[in-house]
N, C-alpha and C positions, 0 to 999 in steps of 0.2 A: 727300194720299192718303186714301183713305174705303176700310176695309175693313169687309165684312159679314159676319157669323157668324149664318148663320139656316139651315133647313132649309124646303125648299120647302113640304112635306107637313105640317111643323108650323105652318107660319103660314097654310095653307088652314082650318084645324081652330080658327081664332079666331073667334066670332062677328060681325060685321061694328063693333057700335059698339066693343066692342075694337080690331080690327085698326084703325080708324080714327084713334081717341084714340091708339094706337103710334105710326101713323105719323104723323100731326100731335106728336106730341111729337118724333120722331127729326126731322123735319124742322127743328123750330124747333131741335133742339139742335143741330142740325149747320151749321144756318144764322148761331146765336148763336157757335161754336166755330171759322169761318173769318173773321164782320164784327166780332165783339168780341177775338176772345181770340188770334189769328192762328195758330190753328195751324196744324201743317203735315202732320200725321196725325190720324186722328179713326178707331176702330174702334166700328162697332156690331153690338151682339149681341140674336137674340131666343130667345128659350126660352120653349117652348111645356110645359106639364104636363097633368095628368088635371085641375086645378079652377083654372090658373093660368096666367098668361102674363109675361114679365119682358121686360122692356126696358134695355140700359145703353148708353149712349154715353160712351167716354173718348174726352178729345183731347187733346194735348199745348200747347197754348197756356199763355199767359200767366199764368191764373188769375184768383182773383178773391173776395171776402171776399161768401158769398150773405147774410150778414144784412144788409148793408148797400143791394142791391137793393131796390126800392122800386116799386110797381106807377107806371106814368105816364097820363096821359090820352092820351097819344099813338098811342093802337091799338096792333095788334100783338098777340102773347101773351106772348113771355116768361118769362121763369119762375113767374109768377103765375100764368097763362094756362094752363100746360103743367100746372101742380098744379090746377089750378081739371079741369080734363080727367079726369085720374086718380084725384080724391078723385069726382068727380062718379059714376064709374063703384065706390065702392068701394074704391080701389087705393090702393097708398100711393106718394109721389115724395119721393126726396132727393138733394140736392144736394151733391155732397162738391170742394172745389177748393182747390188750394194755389197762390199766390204762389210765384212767384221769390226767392229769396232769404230766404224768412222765417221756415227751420227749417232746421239746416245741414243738407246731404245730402241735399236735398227735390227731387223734380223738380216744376216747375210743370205746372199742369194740372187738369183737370174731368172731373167724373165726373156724368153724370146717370143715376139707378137710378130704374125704374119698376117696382111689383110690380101686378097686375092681376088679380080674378077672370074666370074667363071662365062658371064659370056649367056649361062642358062637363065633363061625366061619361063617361071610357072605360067600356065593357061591360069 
């Protein structure tokens, strides 16, 4: 299950290499969160501001330790890939995911946060 939390009118209001770099990041992280982490719910949210744009993808998978990720030659983007996107434009990306079992009380799972300038100025 894939929920989305966006408003229509605020994600028209992103400049295009913005909205672009989002949506290539929610892609790759939703596509990384059903082939690697098997989850079985995955929420994405976007939030639009006066000089800002946010992106976060939680899913309930498996988890998974991001310092040990490692870029590969094998194509793809990745989490490399996905930061390589967001710092390119500015923006900052982190990675937050907990393992199964490896804090008592923990639920497993990933979090991908994307912060983004857009550059746009409300009157």
């Amino acid at each position: 299950t894939v929920d989305l939390d966006a408003e229509e009118a605020e994600a028209t209001a992103v400049p295009a290499p913005v909205a672009e770099a989002l949506l290539r990041v929610a892609q790759e992280a939703v596509t990384n969160a059903v082939d690697h982490a098997g989850a079985s719910r995955i929420r994405v949210t976007l939030g639009v501001w006066d000089t800002e744009a946010t992106l976060d993808v939680f899913d309930d998978g498996c988890g998974f330790d991001p310092a040990s990720v490692q870029r590969t030659e094998l194509g793809g983007y990745g989490i490399a890939g996905m930061r390589d996107r967001v710092t390119a434009l500015g923006g900052e990306f982190t990675v937050d995911s907990t393992v199964s079992g490896t804090v008592a009380g923990t639920v497993a799972g990933t979090v991908v946060a994307v912060r983004v300038p857009t550059g746009v100025m409300q009157p």
